[in-house]
One Martini backbone bead per residue (centre of mass of N, CA, C, O) as a GRO file, in nm:
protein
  247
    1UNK     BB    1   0.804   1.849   1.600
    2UNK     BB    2   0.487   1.737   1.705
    3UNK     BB    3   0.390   1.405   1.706
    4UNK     BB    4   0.185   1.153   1.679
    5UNK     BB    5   0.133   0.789   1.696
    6UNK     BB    6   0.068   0.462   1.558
    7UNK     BB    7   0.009   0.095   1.467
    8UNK     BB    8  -0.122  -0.002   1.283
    9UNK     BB    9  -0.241  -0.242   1.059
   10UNK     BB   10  -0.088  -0.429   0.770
   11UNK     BB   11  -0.363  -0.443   0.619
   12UNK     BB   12  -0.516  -0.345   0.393
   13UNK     BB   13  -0.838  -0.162   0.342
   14UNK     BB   14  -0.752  -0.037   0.093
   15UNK     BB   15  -0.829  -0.011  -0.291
   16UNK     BB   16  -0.782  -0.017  -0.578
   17UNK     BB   17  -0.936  -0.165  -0.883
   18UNK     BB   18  -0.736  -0.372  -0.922
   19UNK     BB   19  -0.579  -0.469  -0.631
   20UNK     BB   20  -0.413  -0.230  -0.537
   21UNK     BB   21  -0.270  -0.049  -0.363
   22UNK     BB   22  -0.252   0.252  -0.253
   23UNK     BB   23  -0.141   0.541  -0.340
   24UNK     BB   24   0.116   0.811  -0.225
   25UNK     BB   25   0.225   1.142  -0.221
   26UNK     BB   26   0.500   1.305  -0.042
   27UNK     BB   27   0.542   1.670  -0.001
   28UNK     BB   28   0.895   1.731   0.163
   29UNK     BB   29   1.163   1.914   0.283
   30UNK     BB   30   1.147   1.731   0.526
   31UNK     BB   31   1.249   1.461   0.585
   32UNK     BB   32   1.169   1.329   0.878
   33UNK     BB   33   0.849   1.407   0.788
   34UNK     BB   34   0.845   1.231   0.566
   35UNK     BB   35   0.912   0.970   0.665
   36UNK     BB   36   0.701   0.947   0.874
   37UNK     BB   37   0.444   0.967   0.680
   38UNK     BB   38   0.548   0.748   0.504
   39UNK     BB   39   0.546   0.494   0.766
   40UNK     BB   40   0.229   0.558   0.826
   41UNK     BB   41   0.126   0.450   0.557
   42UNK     BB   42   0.268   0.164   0.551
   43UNK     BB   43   0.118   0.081   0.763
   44UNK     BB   44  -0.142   0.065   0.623
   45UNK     BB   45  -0.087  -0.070   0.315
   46UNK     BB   46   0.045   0.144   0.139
   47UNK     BB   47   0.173   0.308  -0.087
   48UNK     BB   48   0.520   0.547  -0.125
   49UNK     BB   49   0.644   0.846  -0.222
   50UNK     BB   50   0.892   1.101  -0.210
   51UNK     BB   51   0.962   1.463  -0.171
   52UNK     BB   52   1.130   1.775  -0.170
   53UNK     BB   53   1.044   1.889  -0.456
   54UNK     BB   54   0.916   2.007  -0.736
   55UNK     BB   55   1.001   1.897  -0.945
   56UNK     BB   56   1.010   1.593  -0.815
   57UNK     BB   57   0.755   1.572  -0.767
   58UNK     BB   58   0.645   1.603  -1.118
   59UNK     BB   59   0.801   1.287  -1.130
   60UNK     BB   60   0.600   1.131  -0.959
   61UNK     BB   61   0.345   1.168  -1.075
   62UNK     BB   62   0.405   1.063  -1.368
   63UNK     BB   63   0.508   0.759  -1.265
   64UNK     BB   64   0.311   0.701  -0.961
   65UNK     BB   65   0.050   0.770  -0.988
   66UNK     BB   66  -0.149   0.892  -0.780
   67UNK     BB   67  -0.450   0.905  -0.534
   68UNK     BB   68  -0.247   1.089  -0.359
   69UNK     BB   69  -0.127   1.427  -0.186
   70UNK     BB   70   0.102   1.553  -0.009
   71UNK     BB   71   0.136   1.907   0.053
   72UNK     BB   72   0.361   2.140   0.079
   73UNK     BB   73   0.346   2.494   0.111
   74UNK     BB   74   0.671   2.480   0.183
   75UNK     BB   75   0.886   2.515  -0.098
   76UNK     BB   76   1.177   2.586  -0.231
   77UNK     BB   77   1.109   2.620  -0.542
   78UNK     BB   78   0.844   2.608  -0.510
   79UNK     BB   79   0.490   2.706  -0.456
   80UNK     BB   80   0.269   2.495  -0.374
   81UNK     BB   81   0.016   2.653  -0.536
   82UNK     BB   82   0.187   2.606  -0.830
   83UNK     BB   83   0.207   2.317  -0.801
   84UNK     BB   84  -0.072   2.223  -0.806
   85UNK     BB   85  -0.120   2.257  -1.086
   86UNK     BB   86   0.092   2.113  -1.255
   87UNK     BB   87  -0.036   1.836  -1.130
   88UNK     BB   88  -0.352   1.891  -1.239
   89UNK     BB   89  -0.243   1.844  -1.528
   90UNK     BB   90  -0.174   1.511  -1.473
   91UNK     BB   91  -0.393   1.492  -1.249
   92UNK     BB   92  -0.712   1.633  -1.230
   93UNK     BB   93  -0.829   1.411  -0.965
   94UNK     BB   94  -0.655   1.451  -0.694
   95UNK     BB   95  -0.609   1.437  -0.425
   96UNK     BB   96  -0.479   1.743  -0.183
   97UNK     BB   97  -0.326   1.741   0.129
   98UNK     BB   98  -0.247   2.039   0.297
   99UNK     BB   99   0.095   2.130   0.456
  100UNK     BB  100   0.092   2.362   0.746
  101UNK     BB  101   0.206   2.638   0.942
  102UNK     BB  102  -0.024   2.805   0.857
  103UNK     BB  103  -0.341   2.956   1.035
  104UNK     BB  104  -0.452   3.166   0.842
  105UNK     BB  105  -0.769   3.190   0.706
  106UNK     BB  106  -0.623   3.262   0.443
  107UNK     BB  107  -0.452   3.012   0.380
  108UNK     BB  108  -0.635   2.860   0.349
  109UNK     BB  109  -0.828   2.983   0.124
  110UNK     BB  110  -0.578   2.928  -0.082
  111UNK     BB  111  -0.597   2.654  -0.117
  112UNK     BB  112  -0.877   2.589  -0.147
  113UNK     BB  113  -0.901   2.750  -0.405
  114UNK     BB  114  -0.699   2.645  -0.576
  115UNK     BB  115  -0.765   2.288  -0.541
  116UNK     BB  116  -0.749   2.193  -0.265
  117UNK     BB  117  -0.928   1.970  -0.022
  118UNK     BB  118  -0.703   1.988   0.240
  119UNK     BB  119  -0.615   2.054   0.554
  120UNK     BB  120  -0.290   2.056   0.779
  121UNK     BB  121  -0.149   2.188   1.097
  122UNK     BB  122   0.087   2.270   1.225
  123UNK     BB  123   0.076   2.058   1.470
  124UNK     BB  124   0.023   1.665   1.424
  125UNK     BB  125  -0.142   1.403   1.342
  126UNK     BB  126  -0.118   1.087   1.202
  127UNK     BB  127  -0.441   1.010   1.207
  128UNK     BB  128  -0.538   1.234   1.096
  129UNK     BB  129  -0.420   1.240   0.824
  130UNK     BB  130  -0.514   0.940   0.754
  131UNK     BB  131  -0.821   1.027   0.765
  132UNK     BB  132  -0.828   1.231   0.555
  133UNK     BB  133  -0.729   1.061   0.342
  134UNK     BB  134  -0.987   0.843   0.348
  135UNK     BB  135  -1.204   1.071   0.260
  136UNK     BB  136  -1.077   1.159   0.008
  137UNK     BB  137  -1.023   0.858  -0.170
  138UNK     BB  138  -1.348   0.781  -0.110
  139UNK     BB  139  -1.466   1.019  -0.273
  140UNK     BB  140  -1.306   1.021  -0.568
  141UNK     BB  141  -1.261   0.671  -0.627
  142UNK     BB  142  -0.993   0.507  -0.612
  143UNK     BB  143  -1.078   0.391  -0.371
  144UNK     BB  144  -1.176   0.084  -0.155
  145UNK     BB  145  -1.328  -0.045   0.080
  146UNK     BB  146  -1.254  -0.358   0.230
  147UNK     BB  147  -1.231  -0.621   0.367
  148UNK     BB  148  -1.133  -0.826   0.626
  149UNK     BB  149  -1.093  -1.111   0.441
  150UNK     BB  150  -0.893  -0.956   0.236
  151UNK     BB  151  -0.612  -1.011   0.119
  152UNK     BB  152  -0.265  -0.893   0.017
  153UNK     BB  153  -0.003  -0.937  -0.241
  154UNK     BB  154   0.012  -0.743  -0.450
  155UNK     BB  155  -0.174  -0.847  -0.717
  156UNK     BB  156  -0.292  -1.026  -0.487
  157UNK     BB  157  -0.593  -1.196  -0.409
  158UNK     BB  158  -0.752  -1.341  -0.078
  159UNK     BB  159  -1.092  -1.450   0.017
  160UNK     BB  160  -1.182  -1.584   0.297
  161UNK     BB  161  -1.490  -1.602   0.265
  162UNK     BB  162  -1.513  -1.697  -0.085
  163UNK     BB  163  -1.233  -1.818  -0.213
  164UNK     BB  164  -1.154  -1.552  -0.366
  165UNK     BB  165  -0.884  -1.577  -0.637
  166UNK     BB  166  -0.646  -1.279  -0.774
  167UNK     BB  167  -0.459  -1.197  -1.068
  168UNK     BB  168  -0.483  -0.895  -1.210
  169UNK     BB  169  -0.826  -0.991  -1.215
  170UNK     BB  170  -0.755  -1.271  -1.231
  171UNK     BB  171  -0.875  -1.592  -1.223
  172UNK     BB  172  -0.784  -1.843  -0.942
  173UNK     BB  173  -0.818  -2.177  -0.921
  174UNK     BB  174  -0.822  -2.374  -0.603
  175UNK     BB  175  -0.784  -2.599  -0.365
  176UNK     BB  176  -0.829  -2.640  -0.061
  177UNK     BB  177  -0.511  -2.694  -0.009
  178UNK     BB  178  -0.389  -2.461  -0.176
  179UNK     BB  179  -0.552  -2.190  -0.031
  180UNK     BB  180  -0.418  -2.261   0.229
  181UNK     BB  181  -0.112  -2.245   0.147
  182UNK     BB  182  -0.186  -1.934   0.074
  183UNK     BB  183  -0.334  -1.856   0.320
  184UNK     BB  184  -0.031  -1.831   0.476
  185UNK     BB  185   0.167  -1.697   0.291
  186UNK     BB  186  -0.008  -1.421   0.362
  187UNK     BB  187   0.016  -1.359   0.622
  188UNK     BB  188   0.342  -1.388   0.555
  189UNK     BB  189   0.498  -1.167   0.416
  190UNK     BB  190   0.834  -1.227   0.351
  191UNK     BB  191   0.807  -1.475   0.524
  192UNK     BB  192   1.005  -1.761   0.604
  193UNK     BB  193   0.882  -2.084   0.562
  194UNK     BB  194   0.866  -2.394   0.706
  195UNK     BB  195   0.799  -2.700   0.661
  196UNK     BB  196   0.715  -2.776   0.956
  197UNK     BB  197   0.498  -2.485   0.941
  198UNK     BB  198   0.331  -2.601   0.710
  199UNK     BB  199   0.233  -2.869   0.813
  200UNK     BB  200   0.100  -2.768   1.060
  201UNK     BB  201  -0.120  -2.536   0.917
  202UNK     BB  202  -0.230  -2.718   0.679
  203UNK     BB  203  -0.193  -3.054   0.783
  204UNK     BB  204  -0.211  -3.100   1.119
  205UNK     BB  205   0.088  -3.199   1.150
  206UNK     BB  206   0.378  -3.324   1.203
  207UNK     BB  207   0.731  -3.356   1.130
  208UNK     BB  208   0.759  -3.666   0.952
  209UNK     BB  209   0.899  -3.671   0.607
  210UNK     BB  210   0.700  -3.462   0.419
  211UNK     BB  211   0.822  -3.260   0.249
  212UNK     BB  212   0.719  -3.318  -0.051
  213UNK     BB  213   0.431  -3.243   0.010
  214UNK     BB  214   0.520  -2.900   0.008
  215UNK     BB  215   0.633  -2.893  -0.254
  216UNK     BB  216   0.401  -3.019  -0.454
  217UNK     BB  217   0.192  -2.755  -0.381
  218UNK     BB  218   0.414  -2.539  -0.458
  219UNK     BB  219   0.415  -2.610  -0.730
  220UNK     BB  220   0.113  -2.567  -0.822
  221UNK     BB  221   0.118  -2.259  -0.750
  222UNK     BB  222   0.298  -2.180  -0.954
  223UNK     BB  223   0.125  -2.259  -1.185
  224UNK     BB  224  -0.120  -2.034  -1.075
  225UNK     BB  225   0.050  -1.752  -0.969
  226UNK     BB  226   0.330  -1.774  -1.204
  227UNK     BB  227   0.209  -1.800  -1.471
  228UNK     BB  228   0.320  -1.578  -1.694
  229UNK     BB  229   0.489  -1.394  -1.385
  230UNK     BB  230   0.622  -1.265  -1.181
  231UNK     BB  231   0.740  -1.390  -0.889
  232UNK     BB  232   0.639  -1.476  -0.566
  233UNK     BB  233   0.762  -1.744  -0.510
  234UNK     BB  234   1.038  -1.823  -0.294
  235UNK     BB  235   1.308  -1.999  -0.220
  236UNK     BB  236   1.496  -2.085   0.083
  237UNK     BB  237   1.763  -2.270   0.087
  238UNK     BB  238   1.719  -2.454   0.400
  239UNK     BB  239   1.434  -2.314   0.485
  240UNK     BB  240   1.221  -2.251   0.276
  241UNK     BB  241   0.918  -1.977   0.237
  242UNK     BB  242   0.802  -1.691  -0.001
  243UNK     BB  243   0.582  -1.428  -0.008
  244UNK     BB  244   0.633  -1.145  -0.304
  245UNK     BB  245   0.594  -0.914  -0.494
  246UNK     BB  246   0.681  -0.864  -0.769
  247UNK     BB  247   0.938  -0.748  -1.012
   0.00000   0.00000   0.00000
């Protein structure tokens, strides 16, 4: 099939009320067309999970709690509009858009009569399904849009404009030069920057011989973004560091 793709910018605009990204569950048996949609959607700074059967839908609905789901109306083992209800026992809020080569207005009505929310039919672009659920995310009340000055990283964020920083709802005050290190850190998630790449960036001048003072400063963050926490701050011995997610 066609679709056409761009490649958004990877800073989540969309957030839980927790301040974690959106959740999103894509349901189809097309493998490479869930992954391609899978792929669409992690671009945009979505969590995703993929199934390809109903049962697997069911068992991620459970345990993923999406706050959107992507639906295949032709899945192998149960018909989509069957599944779907049994989706809405679990989970009886969470927004529908389906997914079918079907385009009489009977299939799209027999959809939306089922409690489908939106559909769209293939051949498609993923501008549009990312525009749909969009739509349908921020009627839910799933999450709302963020500002463009907040960063996030896994349950982490921080506000470049107000210069609140919270992990998990938690308020974490930093000093000045602390805020600059962590939002650096923050730009730049899962990349390991080097002692030489942070004095330049947070201190103003070059490396030479200053290393401790990066050490200092990364522990002091360890201290109030990792206390009794899964680690998200991570030395690469004889690299640098970087933050990535707890796990």
């Amino acid at each position: 099939m066609t679709v056409t793709t761009r490649r958004p910018g990877t800073r989540a605009d969309m957030l839980r009320a927790d301040g974690t990204a959106v959740r999103v569950l894509v349901v189809d048996d097309e493998a490479s067309l869930a992954e391609l949609l899978s792929m669409a959607l992690r671009y945009e700074g979505w969590q995703v999970r993929s199934a390809g059967d109903g049962a697997a839908a069911l068992r991620s609905a459970r345990e993923f709690r999406p706050d959107a789901v992507i639906l295949d109306i032709m899945l192998p083992d149960v018909d989509g509009l069957s599944l779907l209800g049994r989706i809405r026992r679990e989970l009886p809020d969470v927004p529908v858009l389906f997914l079918t080569a079907k385009d009489a207005v009977e299939d799209r009505i027999a959809g939306l009569t089922a409690g489908g929310d939106d559909y769209v039919t293939k051949p498609f672009s993923l501008e549009e399904v990312v525009a749909r659920l969009r739509g349908l995310i921020r009627r839910s009340g799933a999450a709302l849009a963020r500002s463009e000055s907040l960063l996030v990283v896994g349950d982490l964020t921080l506000d470049e404009d107000s210069h609140e920083v919270t992990r998990g709802g938690d308020s974490i005050h930093l000093t000045a030069t602390e805020f600059e290190l962590l939002r650096y850190l923050m730009r730049n998630p899962r990349r390991v920057l080097s002692k030489a790449q942070i004095l330049d960036r947070v201190w103003s001048y070059d490396f030479g011989g200053q290393a401790n003072v990066v050490e200092l400063y990364i522990s002091y963050l360890r201290r109030k973004i990792d206390a009794g926490r899964a680690p998200m701050i991570h030395t690469r011995r004889g690299a640098g560091y970087l933050i990535k997610p707890g796990e």
